[in-house]
N, CA, C and O atoms as CSV, one atom per row, in Angstrom:
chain,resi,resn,atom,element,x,y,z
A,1,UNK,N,N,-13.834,9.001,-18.689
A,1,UNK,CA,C,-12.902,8.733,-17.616
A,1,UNK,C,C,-11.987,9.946,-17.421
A,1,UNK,O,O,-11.309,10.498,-18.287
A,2,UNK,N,N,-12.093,10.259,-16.121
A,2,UNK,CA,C,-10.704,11.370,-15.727
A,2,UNK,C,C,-9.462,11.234,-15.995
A,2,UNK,O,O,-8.786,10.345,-15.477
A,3,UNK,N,N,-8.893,12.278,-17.019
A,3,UNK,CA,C,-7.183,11.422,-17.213
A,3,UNK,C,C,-6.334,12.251,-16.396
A,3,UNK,O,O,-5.178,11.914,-16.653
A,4,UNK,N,N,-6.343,13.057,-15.645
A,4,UNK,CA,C,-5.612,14.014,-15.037
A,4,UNK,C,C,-5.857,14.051,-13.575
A,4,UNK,O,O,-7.002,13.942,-13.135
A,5,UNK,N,N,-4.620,14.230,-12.652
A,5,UNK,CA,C,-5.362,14.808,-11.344
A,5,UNK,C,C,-5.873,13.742,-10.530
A,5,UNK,O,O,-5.987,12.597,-10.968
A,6,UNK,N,N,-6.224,14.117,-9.206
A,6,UNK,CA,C,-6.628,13.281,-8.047
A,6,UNK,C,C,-8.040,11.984,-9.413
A,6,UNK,O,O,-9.056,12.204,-10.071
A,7,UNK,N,N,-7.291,10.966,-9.168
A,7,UNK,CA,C,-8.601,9.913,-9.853
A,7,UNK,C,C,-8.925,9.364,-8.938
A,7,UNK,O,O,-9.721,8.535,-9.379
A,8,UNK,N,N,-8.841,9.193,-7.548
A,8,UNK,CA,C,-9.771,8.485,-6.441
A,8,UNK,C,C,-11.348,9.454,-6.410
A,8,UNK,O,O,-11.227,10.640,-6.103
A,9,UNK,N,N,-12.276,9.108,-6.617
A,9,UNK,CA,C,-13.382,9.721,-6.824
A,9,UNK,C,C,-13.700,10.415,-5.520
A,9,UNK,O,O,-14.310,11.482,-5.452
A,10,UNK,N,N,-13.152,9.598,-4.295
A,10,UNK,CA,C,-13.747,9.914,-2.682
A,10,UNK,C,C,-12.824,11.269,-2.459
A,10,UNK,O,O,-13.272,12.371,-2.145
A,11,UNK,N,N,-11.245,10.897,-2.722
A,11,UNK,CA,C,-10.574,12.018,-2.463
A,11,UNK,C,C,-11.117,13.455,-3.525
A,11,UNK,O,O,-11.042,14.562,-2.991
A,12,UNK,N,N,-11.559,13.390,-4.752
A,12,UNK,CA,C,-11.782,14.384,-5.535
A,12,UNK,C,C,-12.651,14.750,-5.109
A,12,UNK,O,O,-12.598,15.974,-4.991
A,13,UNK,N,N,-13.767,14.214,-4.679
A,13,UNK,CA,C,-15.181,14.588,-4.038
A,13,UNK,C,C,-15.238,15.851,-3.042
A,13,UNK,O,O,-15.932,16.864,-3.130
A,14,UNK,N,N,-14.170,15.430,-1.942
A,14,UNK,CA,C,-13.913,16.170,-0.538
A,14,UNK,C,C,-12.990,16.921,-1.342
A,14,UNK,O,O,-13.049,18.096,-0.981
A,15,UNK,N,N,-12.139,16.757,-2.302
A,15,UNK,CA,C,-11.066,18.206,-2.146
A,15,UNK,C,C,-12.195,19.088,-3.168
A,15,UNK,O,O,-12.307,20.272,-2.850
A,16,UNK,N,N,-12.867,18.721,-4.118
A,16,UNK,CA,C,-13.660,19.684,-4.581
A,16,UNK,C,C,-15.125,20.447,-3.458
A,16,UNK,O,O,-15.961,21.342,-3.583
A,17,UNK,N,N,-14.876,19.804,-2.796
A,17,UNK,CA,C,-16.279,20.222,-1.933
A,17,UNK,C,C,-15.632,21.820,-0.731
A,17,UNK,O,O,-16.429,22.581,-0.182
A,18,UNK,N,N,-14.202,21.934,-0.617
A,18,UNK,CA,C,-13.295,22.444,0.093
A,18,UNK,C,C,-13.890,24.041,0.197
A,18,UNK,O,O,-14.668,24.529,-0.623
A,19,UNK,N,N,-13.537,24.494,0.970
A,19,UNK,CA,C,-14.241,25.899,0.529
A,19,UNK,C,C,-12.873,26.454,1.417
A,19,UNK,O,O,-12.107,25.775,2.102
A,20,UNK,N,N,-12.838,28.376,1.078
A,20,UNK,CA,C,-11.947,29.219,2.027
A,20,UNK,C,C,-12.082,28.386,3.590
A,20,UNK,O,O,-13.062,28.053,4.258
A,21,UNK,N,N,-10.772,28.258,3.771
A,21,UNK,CA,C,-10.223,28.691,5.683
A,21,UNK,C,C,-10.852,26.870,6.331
A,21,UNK,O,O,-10.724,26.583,7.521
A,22,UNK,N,N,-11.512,25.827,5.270
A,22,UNK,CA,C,-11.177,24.811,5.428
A,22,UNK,C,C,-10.097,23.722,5.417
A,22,UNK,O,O,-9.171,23.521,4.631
A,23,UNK,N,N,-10.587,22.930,6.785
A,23,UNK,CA,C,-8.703,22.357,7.026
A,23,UNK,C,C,-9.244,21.102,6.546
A,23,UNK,O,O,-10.450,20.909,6.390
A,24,UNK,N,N,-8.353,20.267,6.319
A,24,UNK,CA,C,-8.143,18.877,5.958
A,24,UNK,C,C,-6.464,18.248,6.567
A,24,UNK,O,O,-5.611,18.987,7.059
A,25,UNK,N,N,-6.303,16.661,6.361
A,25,UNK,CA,C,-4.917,16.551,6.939
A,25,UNK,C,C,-4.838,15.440,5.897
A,25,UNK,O,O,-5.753,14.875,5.297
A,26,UNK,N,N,-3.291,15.235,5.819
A,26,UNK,CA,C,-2.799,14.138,5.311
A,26,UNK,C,C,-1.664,13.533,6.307
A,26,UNK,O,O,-0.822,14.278,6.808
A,27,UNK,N,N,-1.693,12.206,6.551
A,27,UNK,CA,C,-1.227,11.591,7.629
A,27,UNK,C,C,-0.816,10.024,6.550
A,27,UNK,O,O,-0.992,9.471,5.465
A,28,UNK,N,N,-0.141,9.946,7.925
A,28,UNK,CA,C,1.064,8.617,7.731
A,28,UNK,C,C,-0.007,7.220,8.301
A,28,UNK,O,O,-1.074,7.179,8.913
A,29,UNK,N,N,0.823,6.291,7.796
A,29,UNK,CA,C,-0.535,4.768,8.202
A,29,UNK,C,C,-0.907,4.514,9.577
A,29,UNK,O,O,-1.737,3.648,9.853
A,30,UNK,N,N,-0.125,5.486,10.777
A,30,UNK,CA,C,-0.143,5.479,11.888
A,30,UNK,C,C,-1.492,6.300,12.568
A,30,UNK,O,O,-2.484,5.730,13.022
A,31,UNK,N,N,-1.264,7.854,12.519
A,31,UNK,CA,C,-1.998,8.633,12.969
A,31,UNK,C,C,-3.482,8.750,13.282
A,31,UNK,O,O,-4.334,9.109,12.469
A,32,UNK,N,N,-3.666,8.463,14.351
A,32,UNK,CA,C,-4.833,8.013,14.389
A,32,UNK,C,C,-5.826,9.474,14.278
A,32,UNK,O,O,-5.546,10.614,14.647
A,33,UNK,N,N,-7.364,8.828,13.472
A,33,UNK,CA,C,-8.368,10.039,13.392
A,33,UNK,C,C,-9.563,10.158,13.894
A,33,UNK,O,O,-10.461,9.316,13.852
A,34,UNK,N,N,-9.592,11.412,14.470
A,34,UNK,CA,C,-11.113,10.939,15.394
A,34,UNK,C,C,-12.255,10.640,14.590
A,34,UNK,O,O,-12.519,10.750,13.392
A,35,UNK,N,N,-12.927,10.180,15.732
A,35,UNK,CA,C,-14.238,9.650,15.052
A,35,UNK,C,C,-15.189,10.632,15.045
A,35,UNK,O,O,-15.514,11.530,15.822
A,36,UNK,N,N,-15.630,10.164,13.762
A,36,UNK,CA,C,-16.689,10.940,12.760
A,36,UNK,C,C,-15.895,11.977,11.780
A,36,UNK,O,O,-16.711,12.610,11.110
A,37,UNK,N,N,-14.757,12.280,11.545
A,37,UNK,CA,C,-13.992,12.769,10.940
A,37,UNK,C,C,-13.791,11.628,9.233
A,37,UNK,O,O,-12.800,10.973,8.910
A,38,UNK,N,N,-14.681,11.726,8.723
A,38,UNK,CA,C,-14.110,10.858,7.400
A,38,UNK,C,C,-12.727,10.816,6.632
A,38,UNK,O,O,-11.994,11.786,6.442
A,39,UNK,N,N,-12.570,9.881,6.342
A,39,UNK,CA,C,-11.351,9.506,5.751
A,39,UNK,C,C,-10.967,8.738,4.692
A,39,UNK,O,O,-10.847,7.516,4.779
A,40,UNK,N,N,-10.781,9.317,3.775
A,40,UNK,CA,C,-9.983,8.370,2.290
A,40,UNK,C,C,-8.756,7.714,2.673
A,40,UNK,O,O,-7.708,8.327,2.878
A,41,UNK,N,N,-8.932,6.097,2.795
A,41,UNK,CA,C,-7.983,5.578,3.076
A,41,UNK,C,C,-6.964,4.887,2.087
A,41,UNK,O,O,-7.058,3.668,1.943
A,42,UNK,N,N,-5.884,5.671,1.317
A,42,UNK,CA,C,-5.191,5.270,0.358
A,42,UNK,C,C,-4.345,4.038,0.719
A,42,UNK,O,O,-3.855,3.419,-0.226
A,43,UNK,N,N,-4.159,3.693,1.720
A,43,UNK,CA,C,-2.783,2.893,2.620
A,43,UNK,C,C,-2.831,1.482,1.684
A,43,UNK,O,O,-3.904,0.899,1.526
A,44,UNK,N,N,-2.112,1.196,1.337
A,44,UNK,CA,C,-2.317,-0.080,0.618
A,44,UNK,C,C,-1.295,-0.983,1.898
A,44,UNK,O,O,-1.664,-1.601,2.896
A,45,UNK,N,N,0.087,-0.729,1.345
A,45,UNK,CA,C,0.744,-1.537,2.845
A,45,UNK,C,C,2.140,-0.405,3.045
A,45,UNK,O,O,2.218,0.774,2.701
A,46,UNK,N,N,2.716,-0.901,3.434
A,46,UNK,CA,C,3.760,0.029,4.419
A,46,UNK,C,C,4.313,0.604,3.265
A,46,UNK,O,O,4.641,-0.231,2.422
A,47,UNK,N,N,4.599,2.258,2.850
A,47,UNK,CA,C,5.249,2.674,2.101
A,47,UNK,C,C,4.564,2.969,0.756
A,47,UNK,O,O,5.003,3.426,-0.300
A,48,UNK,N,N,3.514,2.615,1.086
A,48,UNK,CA,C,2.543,2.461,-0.296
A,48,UNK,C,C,1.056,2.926,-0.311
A,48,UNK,O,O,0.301,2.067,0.146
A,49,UNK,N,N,0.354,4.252,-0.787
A,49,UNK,CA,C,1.489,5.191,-1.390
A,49,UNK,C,C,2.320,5.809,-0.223
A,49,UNK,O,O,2.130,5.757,0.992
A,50,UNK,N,N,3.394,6.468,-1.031
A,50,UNK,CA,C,4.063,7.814,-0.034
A,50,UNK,C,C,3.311,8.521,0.710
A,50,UNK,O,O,2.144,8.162,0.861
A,51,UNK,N,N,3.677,9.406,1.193
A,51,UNK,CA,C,3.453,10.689,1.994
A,51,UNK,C,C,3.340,12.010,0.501
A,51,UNK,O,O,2.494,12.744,-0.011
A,52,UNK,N,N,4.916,11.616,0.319
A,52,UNK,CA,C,5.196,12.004,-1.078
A,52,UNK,C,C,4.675,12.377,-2.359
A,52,UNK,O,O,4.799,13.382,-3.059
A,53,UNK,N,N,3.964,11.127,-2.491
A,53,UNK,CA,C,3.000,10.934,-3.726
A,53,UNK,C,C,1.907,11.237,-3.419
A,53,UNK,O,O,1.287,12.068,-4.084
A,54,UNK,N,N,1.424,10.694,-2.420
A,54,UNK,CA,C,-0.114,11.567,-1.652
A,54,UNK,C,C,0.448,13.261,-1.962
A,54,UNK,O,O,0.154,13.688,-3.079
A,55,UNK,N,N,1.058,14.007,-1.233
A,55,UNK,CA,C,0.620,15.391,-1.184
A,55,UNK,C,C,0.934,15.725,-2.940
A,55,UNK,O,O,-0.111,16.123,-3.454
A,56,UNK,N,N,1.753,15.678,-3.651
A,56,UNK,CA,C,2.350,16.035,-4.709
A,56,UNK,C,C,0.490,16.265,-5.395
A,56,UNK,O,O,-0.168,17.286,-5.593
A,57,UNK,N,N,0.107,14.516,-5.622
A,57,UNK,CA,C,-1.244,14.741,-5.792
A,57,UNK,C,C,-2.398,15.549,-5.560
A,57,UNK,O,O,-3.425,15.496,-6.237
A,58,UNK,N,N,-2.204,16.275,-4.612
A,58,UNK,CA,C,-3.121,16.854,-3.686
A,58,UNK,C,C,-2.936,18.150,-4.120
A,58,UNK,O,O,-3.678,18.856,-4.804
A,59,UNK,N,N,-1.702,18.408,-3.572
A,59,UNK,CA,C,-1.244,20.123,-3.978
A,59,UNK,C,C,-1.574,19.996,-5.305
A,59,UNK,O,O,-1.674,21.189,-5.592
A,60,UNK,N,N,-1.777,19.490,-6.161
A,60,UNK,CA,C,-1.879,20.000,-7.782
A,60,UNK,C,C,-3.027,20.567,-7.952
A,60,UNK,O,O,-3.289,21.334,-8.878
A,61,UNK,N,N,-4.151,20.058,-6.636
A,61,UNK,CA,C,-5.207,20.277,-6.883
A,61,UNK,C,C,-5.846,21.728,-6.132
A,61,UNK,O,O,-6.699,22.524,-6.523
A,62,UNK,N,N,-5.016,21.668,-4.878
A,62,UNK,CA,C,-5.595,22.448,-3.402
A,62,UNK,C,C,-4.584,23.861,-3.220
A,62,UNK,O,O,-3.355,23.922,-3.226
A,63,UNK,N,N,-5.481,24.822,-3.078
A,63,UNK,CA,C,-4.557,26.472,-3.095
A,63,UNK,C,C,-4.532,26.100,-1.356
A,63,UNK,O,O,-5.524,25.489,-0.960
A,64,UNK,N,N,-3.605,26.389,-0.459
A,64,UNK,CA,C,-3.299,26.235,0.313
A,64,UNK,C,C,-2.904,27.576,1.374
A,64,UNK,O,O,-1.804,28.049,1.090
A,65,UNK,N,N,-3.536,28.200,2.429
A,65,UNK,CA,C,-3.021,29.482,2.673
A,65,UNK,C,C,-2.417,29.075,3.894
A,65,UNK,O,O,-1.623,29.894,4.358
A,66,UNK,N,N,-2.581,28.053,4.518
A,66,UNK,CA,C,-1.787,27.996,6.045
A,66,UNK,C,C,-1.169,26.143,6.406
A,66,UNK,O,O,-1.777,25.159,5.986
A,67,UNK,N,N,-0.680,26.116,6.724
A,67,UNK,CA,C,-0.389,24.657,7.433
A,67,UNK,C,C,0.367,24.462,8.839
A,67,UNK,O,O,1.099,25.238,9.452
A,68,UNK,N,N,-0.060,23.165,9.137
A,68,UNK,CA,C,0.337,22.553,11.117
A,68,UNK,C,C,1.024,21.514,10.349
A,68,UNK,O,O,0.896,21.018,9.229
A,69,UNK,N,N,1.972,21.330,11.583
A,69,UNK,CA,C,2.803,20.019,11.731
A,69,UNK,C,C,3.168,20.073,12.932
A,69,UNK,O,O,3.208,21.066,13.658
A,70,UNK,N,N,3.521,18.706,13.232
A,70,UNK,CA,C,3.808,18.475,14.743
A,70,UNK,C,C,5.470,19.048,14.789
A,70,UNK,O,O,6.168,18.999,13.777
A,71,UNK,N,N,6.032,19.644,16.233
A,71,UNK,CA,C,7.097,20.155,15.957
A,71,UNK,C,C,8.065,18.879,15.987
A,71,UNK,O,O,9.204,19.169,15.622
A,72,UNK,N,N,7.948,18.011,16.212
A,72,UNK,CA,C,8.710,16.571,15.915
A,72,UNK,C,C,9.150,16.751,15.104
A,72,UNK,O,O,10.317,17.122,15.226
A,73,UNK,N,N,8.661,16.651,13.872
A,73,UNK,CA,C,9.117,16.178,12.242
A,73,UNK,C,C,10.435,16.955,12.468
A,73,UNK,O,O,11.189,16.014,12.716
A,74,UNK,N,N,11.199,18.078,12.542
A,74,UNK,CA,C,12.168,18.732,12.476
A,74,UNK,C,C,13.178,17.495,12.827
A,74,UNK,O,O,13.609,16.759,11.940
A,75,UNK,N,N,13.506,17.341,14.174
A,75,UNK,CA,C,14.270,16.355,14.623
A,75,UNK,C,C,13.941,14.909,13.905
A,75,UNK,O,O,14.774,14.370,13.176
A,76,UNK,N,N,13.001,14.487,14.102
A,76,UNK,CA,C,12.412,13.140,13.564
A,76,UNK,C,C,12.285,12.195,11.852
A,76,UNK,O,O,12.392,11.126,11.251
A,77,UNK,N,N,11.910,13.959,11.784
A,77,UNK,CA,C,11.904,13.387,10.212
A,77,UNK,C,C,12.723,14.639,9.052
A,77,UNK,O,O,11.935,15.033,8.193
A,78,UNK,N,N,13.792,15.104,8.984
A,78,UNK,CA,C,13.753,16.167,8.505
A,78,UNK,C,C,13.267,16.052,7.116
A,78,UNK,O,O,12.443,16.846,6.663
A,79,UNK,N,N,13.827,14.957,6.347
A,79,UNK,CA,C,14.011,14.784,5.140
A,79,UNK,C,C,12.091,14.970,4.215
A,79,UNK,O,O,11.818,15.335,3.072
A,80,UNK,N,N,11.305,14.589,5.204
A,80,UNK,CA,C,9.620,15.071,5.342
A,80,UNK,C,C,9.411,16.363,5.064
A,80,UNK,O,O,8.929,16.884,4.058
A,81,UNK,N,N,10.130,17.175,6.796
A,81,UNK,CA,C,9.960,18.546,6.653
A,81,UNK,C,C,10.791,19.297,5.321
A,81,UNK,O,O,10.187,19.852,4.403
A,82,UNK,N,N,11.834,19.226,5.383
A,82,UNK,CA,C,12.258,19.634,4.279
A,82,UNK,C,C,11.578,19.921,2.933
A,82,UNK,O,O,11.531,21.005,2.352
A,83,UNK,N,N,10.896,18.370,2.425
A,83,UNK,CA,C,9.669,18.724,1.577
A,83,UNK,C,C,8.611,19.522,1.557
A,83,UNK,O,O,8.060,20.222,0.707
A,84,UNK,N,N,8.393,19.189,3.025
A,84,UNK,CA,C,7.059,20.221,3.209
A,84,UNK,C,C,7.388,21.280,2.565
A,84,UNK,O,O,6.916,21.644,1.488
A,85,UNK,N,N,8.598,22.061,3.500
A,85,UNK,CA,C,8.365,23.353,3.564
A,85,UNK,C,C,8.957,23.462,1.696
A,85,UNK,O,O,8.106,24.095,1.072
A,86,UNK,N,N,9.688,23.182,1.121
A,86,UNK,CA,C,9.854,22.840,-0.419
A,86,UNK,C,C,8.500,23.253,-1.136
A,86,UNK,O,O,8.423,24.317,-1.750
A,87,UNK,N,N,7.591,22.496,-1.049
A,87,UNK,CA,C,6.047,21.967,-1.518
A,87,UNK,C,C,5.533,23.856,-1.654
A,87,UNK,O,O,5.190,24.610,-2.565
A,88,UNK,N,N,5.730,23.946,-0.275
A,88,UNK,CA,C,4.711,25.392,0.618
A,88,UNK,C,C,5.750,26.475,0.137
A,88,UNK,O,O,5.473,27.228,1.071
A,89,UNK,N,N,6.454,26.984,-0.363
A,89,UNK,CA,C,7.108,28.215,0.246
A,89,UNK,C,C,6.221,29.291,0.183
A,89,UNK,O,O,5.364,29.522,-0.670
A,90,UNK,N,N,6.593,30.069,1.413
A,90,UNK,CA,C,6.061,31.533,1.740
A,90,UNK,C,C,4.551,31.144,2.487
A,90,UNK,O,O,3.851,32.028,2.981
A,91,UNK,N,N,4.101,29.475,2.495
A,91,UNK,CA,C,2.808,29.604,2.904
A,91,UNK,C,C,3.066,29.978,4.766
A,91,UNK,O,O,3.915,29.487,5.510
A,92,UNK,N,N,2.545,30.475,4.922
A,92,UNK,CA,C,2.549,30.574,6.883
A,92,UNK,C,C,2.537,29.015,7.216
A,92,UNK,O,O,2.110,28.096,6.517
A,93,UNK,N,N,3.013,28.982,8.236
A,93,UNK,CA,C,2.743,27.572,9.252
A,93,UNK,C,C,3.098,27.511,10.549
A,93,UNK,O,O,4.125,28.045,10.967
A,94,UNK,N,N,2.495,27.030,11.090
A,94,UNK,CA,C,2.685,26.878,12.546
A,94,UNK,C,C,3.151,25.215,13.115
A,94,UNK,O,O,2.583,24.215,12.676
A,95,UNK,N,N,4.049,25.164,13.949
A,95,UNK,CA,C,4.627,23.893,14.662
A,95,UNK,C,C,4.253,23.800,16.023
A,95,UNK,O,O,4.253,24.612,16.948
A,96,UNK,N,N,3.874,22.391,15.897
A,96,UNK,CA,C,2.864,22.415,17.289
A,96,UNK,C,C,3.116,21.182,17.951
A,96,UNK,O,O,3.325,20.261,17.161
A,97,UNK,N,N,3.167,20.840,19.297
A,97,UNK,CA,C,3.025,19.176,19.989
A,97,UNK,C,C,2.611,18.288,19.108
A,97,UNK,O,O,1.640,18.783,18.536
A,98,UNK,N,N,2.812,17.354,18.744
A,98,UNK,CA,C,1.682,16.184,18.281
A,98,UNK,C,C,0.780,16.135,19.179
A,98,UNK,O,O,-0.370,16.417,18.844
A,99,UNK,N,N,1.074,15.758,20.573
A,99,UNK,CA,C,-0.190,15.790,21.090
A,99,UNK,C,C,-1.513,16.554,20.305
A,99,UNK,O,O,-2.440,16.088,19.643
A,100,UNK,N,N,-1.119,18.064,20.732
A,100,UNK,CA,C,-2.273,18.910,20.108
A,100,UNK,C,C,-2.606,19.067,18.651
A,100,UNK,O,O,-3.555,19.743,18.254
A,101,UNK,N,N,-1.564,18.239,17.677
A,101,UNK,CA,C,-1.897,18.176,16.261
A,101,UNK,C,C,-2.964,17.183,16.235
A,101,UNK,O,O,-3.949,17.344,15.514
A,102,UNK,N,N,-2.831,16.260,16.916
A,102,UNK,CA,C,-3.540,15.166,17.430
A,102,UNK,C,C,-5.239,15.962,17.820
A,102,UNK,O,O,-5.837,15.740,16.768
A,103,UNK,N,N,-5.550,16.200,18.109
A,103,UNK,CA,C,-6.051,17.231,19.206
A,103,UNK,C,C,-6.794,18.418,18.343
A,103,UNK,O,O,-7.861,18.864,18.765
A,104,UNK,N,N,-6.218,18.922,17.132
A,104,UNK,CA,C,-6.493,19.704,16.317
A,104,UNK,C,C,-7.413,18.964,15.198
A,104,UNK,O,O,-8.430,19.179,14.538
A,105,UNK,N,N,-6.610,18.145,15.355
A,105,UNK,CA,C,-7.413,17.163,13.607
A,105,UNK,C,C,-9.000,16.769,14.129
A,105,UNK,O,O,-9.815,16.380,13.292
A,106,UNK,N,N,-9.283,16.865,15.215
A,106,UNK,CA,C,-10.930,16.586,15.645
A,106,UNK,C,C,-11.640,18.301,14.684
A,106,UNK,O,O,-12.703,18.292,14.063
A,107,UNK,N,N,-10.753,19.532,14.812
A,107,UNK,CA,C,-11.712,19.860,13.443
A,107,UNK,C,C,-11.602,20.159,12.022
A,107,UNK,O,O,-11.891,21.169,11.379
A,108,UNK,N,N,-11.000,18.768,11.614
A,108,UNK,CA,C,-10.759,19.377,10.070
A,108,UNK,C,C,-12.166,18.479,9.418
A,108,UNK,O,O,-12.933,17.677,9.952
A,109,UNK,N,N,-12.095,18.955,8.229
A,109,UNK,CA,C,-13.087,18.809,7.597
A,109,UNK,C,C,-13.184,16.749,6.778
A,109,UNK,O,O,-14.249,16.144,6.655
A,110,UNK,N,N,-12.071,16.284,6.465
A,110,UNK,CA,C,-11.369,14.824,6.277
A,110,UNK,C,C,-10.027,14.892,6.380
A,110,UNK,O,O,-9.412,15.946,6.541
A,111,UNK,N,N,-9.335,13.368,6.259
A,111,UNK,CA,C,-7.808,12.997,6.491
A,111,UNK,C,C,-7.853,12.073,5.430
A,111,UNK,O,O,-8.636,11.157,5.181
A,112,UNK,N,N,-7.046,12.420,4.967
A,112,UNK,CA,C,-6.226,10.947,3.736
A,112,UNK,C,C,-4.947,10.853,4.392
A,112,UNK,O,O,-3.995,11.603,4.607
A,113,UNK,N,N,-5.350,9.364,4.693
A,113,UNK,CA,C,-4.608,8.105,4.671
A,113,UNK,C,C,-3.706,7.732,4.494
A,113,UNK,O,O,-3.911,6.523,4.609
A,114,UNK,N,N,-1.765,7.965,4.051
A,114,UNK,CA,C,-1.113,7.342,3.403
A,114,UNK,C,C,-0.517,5.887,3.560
A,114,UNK,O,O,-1.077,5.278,4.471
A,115,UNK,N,N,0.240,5.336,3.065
A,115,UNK,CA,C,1.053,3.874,3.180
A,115,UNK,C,C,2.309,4.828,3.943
A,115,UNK,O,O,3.229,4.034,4.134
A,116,UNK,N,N,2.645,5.964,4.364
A,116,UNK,CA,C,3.798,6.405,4.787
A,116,UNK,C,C,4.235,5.338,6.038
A,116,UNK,O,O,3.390,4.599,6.543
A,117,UNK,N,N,5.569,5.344,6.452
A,117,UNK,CA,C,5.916,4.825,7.732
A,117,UNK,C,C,6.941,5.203,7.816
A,117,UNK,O,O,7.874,4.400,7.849
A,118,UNK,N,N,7.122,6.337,7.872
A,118,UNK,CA,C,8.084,7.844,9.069
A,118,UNK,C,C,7.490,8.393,9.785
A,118,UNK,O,O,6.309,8.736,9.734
A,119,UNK,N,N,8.569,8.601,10.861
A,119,UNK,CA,C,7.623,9.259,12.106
A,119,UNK,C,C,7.348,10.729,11.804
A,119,UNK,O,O,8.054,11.635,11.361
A,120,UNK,N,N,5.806,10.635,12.283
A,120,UNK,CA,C,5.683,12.555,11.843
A,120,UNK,C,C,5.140,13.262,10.644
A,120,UNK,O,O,4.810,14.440,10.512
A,121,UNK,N,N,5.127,12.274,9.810
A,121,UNK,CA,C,4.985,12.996,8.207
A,121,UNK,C,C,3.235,13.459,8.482
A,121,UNK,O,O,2.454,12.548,8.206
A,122,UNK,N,N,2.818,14.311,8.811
A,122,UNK,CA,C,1.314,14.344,9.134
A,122,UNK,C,C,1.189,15.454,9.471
A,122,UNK,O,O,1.550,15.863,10.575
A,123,UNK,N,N,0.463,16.406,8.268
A,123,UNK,CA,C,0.075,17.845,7.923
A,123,UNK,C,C,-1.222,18.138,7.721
A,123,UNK,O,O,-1.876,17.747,6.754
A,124,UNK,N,N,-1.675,18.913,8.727
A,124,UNK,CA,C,-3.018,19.906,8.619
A,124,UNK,C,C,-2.766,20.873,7.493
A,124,UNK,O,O,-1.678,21.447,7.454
A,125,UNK,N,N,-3.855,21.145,6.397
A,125,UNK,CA,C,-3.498,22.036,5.688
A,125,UNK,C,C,-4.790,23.253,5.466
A,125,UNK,O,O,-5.892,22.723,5.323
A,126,UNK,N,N,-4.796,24.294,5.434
A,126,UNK,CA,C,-5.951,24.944,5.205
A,126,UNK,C,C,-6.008,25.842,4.166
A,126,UNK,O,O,-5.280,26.818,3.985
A,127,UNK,N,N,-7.019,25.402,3.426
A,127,UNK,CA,C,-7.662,25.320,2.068
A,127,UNK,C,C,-7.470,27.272,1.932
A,127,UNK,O,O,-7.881,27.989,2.844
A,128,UNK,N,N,-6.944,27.729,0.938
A,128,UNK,CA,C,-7.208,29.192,0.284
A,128,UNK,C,C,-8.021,29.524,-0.992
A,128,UNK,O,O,-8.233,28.569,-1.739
A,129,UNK,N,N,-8.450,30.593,-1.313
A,129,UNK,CA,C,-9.096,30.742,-2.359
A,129,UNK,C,C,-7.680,31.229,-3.531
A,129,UNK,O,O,-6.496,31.536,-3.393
A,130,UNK,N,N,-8.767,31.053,-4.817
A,130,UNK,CA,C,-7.569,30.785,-6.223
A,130,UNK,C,C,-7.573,31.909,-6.629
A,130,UNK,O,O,-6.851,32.100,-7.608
A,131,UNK,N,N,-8.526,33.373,-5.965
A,131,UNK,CA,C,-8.501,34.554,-7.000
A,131,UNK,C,C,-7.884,35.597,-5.765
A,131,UNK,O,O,-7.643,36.777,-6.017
């Protein structure tokens, strides 16, 4: 048994399968994902898991060279962004419409799911190499 690290087998699967300049997203119980875009759906019920606890998980695992967010979260959610950018420092990122974050996520590679319910908490991230 795995004692460390992402233990959902579906999520470990896709973040190990990740290669350079691949995107993936992590989103709130809202955000909807296009179809055919697979998705690990952690959401148990409202708040459960975090946003929080989802990425913390994630980043332990994923070298990260770029990230999107909708430019909302600033106004909407700071206490989100704030983390983000906490989580990331120095990574580049770009702030964009939701609409077109919306819009963008048709090409990432999967989306996990959270129990989040704040508006906005919902980050494209793209995968870097470790050397």
């Amino acid at each position: 048994m795995k004692k460390k690290g992402v233990l959902n087998a579906q999520l470990a699967g896709y973040i190990a399968g990740l290669a350079h300049k691949e995107c993936f997203m992590i989103t709130d119980a809202g955000m909807p994902i296009p179809k055919g875009v697979p998705v690990v759906d952690l959401a148990v019920c409202g708040g459960v898991p975090t946003f929080r606890q989802v990425m913390d998980a994630v980043l332990g695992e994923v070298a990260v060279e770029h990230y999107t967010v909708a430019k909302e979260i600033g106004e909407h959610n700071p206490v989100i962004w704030s983390y983000i950018q906490e989580k990331l420092p120095g990574v580049s990122h770009e702030m964009i419409d939701h609409v077109d974050l919306k819009e963008m996520s048709q090409q990432i590679k999967f989306a996990v799911r959270t129990g989040e319910f704040t508006p906005y908490p919902n980050v494209i991230l793209q995968a870097a190499v470790v050397y």
